[in-house]
C-alpha atoms as one frame of an Amber mdcrd trajectory, in Angstrom:
protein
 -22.916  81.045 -49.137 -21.132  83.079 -46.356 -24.473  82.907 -44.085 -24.051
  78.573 -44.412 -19.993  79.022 -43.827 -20.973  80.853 -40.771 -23.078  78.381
 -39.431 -21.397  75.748 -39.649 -18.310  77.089 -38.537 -20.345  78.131 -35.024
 -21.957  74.245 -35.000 -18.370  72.792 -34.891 -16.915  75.641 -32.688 -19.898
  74.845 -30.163 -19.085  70.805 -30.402 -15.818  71.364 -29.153 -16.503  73.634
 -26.386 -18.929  70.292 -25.295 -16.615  68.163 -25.562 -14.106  69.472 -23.984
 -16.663  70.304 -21.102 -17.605  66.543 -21.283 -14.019  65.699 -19.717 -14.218
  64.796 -15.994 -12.652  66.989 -13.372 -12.603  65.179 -10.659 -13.003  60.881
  -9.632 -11.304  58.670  -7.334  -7.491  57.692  -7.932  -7.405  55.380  -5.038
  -9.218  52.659  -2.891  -9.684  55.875  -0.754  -8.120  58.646  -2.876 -10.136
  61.158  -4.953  -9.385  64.078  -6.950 -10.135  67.606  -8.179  -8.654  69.655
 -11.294  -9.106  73.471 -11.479  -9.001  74.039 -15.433  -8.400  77.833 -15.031
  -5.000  77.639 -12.273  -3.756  74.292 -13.435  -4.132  72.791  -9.805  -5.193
  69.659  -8.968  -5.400  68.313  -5.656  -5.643  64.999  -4.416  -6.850  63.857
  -1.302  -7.644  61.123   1.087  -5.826  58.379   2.061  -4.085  54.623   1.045
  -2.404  54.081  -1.865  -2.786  55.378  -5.207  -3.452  53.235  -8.073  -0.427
  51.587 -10.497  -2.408  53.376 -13.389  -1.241  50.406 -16.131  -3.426  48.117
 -18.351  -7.018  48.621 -18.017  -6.285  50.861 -15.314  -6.094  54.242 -16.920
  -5.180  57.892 -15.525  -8.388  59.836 -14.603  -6.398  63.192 -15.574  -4.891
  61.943 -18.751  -6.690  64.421 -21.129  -5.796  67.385 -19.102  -1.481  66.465
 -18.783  -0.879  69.522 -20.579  -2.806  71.687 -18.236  -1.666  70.455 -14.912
   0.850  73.185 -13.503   0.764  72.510  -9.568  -0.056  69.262  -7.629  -0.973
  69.135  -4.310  -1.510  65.506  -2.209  -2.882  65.633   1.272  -1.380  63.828
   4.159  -2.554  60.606   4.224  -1.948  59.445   1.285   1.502  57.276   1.404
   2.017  55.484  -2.423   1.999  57.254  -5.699   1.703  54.930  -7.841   2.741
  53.809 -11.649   2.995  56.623 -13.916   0.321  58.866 -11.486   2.093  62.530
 -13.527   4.303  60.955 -16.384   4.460  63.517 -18.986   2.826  66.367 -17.243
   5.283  68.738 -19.074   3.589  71.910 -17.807   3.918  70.655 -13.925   6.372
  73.131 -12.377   5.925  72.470  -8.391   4.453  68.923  -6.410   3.728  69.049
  -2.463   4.172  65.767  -1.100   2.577  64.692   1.990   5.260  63.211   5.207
   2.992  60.331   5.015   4.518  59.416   1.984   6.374  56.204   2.082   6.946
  55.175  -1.503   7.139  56.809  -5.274   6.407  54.300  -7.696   7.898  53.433
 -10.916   7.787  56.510 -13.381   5.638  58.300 -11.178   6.695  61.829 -12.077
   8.776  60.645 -15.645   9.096  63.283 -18.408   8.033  66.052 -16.033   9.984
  68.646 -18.134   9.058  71.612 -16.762   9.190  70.550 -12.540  12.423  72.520
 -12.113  12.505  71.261  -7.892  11.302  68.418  -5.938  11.607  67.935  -1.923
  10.970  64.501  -1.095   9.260  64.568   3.062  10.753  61.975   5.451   9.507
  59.381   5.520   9.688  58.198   2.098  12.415  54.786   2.382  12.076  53.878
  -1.771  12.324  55.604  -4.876  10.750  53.377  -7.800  12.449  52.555 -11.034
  12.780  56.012 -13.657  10.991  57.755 -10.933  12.200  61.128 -12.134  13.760
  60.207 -15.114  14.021  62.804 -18.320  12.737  65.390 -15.731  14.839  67.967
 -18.194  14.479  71.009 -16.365  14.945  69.626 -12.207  17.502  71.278 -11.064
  17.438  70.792  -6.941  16.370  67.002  -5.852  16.479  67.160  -2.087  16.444
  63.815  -0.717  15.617  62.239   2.832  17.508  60.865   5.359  14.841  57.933
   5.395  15.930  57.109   1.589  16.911  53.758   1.583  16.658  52.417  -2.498
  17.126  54.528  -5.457  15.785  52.689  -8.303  16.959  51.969 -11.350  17.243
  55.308 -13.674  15.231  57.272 -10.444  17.281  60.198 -12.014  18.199  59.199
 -15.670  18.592  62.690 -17.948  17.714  65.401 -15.697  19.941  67.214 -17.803
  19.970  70.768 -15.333  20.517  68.606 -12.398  23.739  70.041 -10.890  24.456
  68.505  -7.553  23.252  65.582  -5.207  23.790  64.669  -1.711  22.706  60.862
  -1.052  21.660  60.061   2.477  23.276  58.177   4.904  21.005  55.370   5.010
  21.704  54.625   1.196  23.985  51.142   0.730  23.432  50.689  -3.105  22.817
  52.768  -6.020  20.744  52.033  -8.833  21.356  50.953 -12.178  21.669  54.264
 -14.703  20.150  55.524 -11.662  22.142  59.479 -12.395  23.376  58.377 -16.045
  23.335  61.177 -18.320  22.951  64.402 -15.948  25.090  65.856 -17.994  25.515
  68.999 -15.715  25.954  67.153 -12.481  28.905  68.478 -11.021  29.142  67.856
  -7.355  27.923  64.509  -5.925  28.108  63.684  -1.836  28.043  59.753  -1.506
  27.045  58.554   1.592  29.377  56.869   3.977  27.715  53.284   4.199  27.786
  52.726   0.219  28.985  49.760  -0.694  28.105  48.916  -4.747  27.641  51.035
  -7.277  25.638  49.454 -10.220  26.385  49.631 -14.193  26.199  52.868 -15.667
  24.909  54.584 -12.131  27.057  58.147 -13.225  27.246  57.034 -17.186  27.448
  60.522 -19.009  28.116  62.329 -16.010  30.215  64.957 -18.734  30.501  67.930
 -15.366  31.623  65.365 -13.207  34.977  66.925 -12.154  35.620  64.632  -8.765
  34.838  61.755  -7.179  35.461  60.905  -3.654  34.041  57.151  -2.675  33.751
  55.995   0.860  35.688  53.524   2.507  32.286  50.859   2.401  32.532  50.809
  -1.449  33.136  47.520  -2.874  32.295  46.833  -6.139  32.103  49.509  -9.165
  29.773  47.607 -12.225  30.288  47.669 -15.672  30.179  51.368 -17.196  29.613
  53.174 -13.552  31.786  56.071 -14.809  31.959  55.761 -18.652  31.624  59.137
 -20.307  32.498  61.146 -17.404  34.862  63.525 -19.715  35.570  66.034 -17.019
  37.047  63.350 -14.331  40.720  64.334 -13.959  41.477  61.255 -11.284  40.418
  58.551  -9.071  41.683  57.481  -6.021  40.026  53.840  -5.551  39.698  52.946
  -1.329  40.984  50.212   0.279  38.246  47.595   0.626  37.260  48.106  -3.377
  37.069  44.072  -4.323  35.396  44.300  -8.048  35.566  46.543 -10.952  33.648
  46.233 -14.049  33.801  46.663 -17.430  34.787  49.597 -18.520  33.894  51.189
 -15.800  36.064  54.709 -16.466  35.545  54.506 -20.393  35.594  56.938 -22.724
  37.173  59.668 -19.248  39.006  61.480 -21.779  40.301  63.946 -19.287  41.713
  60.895 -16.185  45.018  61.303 -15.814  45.582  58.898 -12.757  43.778  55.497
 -10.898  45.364  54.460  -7.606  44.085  51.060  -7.175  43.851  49.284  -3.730
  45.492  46.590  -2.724  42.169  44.761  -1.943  41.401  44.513  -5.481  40.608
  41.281  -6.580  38.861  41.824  -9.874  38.978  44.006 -12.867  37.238  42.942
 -15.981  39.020  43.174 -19.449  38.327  45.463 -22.012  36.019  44.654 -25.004
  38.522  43.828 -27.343  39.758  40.479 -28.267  43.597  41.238 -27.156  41.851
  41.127 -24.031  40.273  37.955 -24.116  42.226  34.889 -22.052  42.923  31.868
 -24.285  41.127  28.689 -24.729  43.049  25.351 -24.176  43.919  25.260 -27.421
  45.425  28.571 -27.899  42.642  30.426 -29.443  40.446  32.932 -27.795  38.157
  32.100 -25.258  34.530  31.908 -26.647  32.779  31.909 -23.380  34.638  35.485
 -22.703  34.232  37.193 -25.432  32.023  40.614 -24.506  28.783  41.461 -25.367
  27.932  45.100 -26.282  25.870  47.343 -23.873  23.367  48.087 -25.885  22.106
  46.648 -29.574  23.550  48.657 -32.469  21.691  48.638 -35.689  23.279  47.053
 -38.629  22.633  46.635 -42.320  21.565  43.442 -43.377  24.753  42.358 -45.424
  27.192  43.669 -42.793  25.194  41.165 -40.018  26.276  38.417 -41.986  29.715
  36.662 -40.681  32.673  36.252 -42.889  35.264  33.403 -42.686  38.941  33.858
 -42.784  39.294  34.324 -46.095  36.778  37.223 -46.188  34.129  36.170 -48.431
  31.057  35.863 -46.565  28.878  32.595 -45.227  26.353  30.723 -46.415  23.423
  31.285 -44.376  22.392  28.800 -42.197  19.040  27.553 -43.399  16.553  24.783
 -41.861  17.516  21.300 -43.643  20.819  22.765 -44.826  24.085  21.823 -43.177
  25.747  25.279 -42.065  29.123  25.930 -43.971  32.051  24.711 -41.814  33.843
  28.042 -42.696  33.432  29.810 -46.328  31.456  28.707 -49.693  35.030  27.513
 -50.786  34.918  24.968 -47.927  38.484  26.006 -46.330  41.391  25.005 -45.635
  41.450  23.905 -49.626  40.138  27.637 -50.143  42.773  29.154 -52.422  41.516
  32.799 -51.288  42.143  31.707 -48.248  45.577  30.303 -48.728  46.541  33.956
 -50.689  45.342  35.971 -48.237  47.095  33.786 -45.511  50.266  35.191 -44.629
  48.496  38.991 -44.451  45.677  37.333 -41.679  46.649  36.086 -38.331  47.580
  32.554 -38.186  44.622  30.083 -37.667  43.841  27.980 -34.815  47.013  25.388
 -34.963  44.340  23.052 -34.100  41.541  23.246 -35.549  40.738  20.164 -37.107
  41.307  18.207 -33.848  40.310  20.687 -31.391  37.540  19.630 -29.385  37.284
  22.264 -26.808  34.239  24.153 -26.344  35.875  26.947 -25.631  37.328  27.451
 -28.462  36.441  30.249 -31.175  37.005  28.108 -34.179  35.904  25.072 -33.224
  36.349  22.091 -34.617  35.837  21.945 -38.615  35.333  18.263 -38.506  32.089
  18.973 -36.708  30.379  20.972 -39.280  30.343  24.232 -36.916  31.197  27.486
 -37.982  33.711  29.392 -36.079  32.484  31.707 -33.876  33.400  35.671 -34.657
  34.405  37.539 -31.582  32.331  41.273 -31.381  34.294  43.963 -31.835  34.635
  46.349 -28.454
């Protein structure tokens, strides 16, 4: 019995050596790209020249069974577009050499890299791709060019050891989340010809102890700073037109915002205090917010109540939706008890035609509309 254990235990041992040996090493990645893996150092080496492939769809990486092995990467001059996802989730890459023929990283190119602890981009490269870098855990040191001119959205979403960054000159406009959640980002250099700075571009930015925009800057979007828990105070310039919503949220440690004269805009807070008034009085239901991102809620607590607080009939195909409870208010007694503990209702409502308004009208069978809460 242990002679037959033995054997088979050598036929299955031997099958996986073969198959593993069955993996290609090396193939083209390119019109007029190839490449070569070294199993025992972890290198591989790409060369030739063009444009990599977008590896998406049918298109599939050539080194995708041997992610976990790559440890170096090293592309040839020549080649000037790495292209869609080319080394997402090589965790065990620590270094890339890029060629200065480079002109373009693609989207995701080097995404979930989470042991590449440096990257030097050559000049030459004028676009970083969307989540180029992103969840790259462990960079600490992104050197950029002074031929950068985009930064994609999330290029540097979660490097979490990232600790400073100097953006180039030639830079007008940063990316959406495009630095959100470097949590140890501490020093940040903005160049001098910036002039927006998209939603959520420093979100979660918790080292961020200073900020120092240029003159250029315009507009801030919605959530640039939020989370930013180390940011004492902001001094806005003069030529800042726009700020968005909630754009210093949640800065538990700002103290003081000098605003410019120049400013023409800053959207309200998601609450419904903030929200201007309808004709009628009520609050406006083409302002009220939306949320930034989904939250998850149990069935029973999606549904919407009506003033009273009992909850709504749903609205069901060949049904006429409730005009605002089962106990068809205003004749609601609930309603009528719990009346002078609730805010007033829309003076209103049964003549109010506006579409603006929250409660609409209850003579045309609509329910009123519940504003989120911030």
């Amino acid at each position: 019995m242990e002679h037959v254990k033995n054997i088979i235990s050598r036929i299955f041992a031997t099958g996986k050596k073969e198959g593993s040996d069955r993996e290609p090493r090396n193939g083209t990645c390119g019109e007029q790209a190839r490449w070569t893996l070294d199993p025992t150092t972890g290198e591989l080496h790409i060369s030739g020249s063009g444009r990599l492939y977008d590896f998406r769809g049918d298109k599939k990486i050539p080194w995708e069974k041997h992610l976990s092995i790559i440890r170096k990467a090293y592309i040839d001059d020549g080649i000037t577009y790495i292209g869609f996802q080319a080394f997402a989730y090589c965790t065990a890459l620590t270094e890339v050499h890029l060629p200065s023929s480079l002109a373009t990283i693609g989207v995701q190119a080097f995404a979930y890299c989470k042991s590449l602890s440096a990257v030097r981009l050559p000049e030459g490269v004028g676009s970083l791709g969307d989540y180029a870098f992103s969840h790259c855990y462990g960079l600490r040191e992104a050197v950029l060019p002074s031929s950068l001119r985009h930064i994609g959205k999330g290029a540097f979403c979660s490097c979490q050891s990232l600790q400073r960054v100097s953006l180039p000159d030639g830079i007008t406009e940063i990316g959406s989340q495009a630095f959100a959640d470097c949590k140890h980002l501490s020093e940040v250099e903005l160049p001098p010809r910036l002039t927006r700075l998209k939603s959520y571009c420093f979100s979660g930015c918790s080292s961020l102890a200073s900020l120092n925009l240029p003159p250029s800057a315009t507009h801030i979007g919605d959530y640039a700073f939020s989370g930013c828990s180390a940011l004492t105070s902001v001094s806005l310039p003069e030529g800042v037109a726009d700020v968005g919503v909630q754009a210093f949220a949640d800065c538990r440690s700002l103290r003081q915002v000098a605003f410019p004269a120049s400013l023409r805009r800053l959207a309200p807070a998601s609450s419904p205090a903030a929200v201007p008034s309808a004709p009628c009085g009520c609050p406006s239901r083409a302002a009220a917010p939306r949320r930034p991102f989904p939250v998850s809620v149990s069935s029973s607590a999606r549904r919407p109540t009506a003033r009273c607080g009992r909850r709504r009939k749903r609205r069901t195909r060949g049904r006429k939706p409730a005009t605002t409870c089962r106990h068809r208010s205003p004749n609601c007694t609930s309603w009528k008890a719990a009346k002078s503990s609730r805010p007033a209702a829309c003076p209103t409502a049964t003549a109010c035609a506006s579409s603006t308004c929250r409660h609409r009208s209850t003579s045309s069978g609509i329910a009123p509309l519940r504003v989120a809460p911030g």
